[in-house]
Wavefront OBJ file of the C-alpha trace (Angstrom):
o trace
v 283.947 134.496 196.091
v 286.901 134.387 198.433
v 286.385 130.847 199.311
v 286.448 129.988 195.611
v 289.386 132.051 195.349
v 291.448 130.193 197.750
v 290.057 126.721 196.807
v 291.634 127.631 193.111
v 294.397 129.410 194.082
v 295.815 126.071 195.691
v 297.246 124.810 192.487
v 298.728 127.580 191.672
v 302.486 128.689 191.775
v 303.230 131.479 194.596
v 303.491 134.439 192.146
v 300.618 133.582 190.126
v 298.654 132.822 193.500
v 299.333 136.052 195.084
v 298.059 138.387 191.536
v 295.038 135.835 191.775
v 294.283 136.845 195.517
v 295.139 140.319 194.730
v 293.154 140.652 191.845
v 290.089 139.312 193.962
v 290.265 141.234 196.594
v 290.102 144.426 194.460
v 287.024 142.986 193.042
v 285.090 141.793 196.401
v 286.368 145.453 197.937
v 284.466 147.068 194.874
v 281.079 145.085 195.260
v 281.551 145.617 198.654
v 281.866 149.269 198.022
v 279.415 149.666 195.460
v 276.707 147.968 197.177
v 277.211 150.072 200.390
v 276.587 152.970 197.953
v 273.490 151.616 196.351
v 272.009 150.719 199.855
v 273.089 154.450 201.115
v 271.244 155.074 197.814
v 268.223 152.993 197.928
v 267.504 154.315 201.437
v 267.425 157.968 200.864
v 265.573 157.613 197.468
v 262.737 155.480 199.867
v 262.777 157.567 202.734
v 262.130 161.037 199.661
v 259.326 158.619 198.591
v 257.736 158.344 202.027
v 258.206 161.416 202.692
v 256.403 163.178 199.654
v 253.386 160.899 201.083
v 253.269 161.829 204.012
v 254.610 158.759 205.683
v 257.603 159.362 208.529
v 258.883 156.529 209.829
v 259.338 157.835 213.156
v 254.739 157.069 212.825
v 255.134 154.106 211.972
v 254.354 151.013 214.273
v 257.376 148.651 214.546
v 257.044 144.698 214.981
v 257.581 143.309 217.751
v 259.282 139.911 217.836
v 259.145 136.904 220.167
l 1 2 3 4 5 6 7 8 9 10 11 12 13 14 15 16 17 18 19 20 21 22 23 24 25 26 27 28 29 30 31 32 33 34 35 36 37 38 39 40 41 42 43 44 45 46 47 48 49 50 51 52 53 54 55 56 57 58 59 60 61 62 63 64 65 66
């Protein structure tokens, strides 16, 4: 998105180019923001899942790579 941004943004005139970047800025800080919440989100409702089964991660065997 910000690539795209600046690749359009180079045909425009300062003032208009500067409300562009602004304007997408406030939009990739509010997917960024959003998406932190629905990860924060995701997480706990998983972990609530696990947890009513039984499951702890903590018991859980990790992979090991390499």
């Amino acid at each position: 998105m910000a690539a795209n941004a600046m690749i359009q943004s180079c045909f425009m005139q300062p003032q208009q180019r500067q409300r562009f970047l602004d304007t997408t800025a406030r939009k990739i800080l509010h997917y960024q923001t959003r998406n932190a919440c629905s990860r924060r989100s995701h997480r706990k409702t998983t972990l609530r899942k696990l947890h009513r089964l039984g499951i702890t991660l903590a018991s859980l065997r990790r992979c090991e790579s390499g």
